[in-house]
C-alpha positions in Angstrom: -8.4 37.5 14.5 -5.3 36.0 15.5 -6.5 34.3 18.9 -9.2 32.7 16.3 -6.0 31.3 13.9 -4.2 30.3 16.9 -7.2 28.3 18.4 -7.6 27.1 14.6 -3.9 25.6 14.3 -4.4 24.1 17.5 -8.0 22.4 17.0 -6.5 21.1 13.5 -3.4 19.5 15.1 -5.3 17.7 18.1 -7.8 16.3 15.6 -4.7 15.2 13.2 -3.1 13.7 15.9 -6.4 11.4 17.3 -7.0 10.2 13.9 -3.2 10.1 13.1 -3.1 6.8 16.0 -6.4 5.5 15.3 -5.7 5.0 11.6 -2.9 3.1 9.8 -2.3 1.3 6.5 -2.3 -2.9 6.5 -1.0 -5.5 4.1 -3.3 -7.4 2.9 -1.3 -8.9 0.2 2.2 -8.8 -1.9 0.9 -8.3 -5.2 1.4 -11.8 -5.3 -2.4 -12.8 -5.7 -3.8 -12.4 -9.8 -6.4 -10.4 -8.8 -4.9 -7.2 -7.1 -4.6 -4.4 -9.1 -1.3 -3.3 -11.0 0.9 -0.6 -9.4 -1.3 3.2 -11.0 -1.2 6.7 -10.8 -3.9 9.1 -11.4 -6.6 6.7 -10.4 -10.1 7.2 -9.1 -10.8 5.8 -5.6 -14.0 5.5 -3.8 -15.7 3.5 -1.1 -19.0 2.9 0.7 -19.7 1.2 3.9 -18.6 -2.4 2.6 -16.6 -1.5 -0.7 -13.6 0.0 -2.0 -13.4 0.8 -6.0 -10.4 1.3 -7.8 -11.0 2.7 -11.6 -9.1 3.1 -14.0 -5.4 5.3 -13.8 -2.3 5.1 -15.9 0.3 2.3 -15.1 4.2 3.6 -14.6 4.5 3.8 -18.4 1.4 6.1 -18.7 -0.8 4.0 -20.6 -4.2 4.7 -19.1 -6.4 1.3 -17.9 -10.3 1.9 -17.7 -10.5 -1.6 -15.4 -12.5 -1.7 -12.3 -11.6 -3.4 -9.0 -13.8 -3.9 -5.8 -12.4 -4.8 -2.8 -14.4 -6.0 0.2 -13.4 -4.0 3.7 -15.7 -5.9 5.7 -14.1 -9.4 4.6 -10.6 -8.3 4.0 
């Protein structure tokens, strides 16, 4: 059982560290633009093969928002 744990821990951290280099977070923007979504906690996030949706959360004051944004992956 503990050969099997071992070769567990060690799958988990070569497959953490290939997708660890491959992926890695981009600015797209400052906040700057009207459109982009207010700083949230507690949100919903999902995404398909061309869309990310943000809905709803609570802001920093914990008001909750039931707003919607879509954000294009494909287009940036």
């Amino acid at each position: 059982m503990s050969k099997m744990l071992i070769y567990f821990h060690l799958f988990s951290l070569l497959f953490s560290s290939i997708y660890a280099q491959q992926m890695q977070w981009i600015l797209l923007s400052d906040g700057s633009v009207g459109d982009a979504p207010m700083p949230r906690r507690d949100a919903a996030l999902g995404f398909d093969s061309t869309f990310l949706i943000l809905y709803g959360g609570r802001d920093q004051s914990g008001m909750p928002h039931q707003d919607t944004y879509a954000f294009n992956i494909l287009q940036g």
